[in-house]
C-alpha positions in Angstrom: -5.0 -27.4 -23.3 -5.0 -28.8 -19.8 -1.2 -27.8 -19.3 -2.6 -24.1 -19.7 -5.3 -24.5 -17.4 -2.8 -25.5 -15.0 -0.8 -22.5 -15.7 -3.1 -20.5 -15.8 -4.6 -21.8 -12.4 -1.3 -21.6 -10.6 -0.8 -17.7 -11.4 -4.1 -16.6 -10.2 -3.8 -18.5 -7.5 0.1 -17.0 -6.8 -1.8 -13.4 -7.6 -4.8 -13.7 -5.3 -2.9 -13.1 -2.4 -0.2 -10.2 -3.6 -3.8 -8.2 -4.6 -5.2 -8.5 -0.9 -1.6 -7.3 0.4 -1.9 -4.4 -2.6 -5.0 -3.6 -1.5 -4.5 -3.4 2.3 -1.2 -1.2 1.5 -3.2 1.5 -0.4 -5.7 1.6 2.4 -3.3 2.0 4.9 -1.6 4.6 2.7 -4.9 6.2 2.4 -5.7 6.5 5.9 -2.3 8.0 7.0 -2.6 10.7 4.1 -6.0 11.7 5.2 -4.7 11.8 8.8 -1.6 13.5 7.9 -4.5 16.4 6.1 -6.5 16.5 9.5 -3.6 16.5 11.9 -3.4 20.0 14.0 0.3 18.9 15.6 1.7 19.0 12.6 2.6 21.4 9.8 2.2 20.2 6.3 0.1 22.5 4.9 2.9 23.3 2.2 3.0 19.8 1.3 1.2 18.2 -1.9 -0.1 15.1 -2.2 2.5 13.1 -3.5 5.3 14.3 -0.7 2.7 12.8 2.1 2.8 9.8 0.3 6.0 9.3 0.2 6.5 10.2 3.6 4.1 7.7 4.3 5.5 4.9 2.2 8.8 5.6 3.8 7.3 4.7 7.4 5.2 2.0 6.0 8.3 -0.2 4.9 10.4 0.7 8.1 7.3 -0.4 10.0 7.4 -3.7 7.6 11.0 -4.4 8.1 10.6 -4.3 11.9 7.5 -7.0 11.8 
């Protein structure tokens, strides 16, 4: 029983940290889609949701490789 409390102990604790980057990534993500809506500069009005996002996932991860 103690050996999986242990376990059990170890992956939340591993976990806690990947959810707090998870959650700072979909905020982010958020944020740049809802500028990407109210920007005047540029033209995306044909774009749906999901083509912003990956736009913005693509710049997100060049951005990460760089830091």
């Amino acid at each position: 029983m103690g050996v999986i409390l242990l376990g059990v102990v170890c992956i939340a604790i591993d976990v806690i940290p990947d959810s707090r980057q998870a959650a700072y990534w979909n905020s982010c993500l958020d944020n740049t889609v809802d500028w990407l809506n109210e920007s005047k500069d540029l033209d995306l009005r044909g774009w749906n949701k999901k083509e912003k996002e990956s736009l913005v996932q693509d710049h997100l991860v060049s951005l990460q490789s760089y830091g």
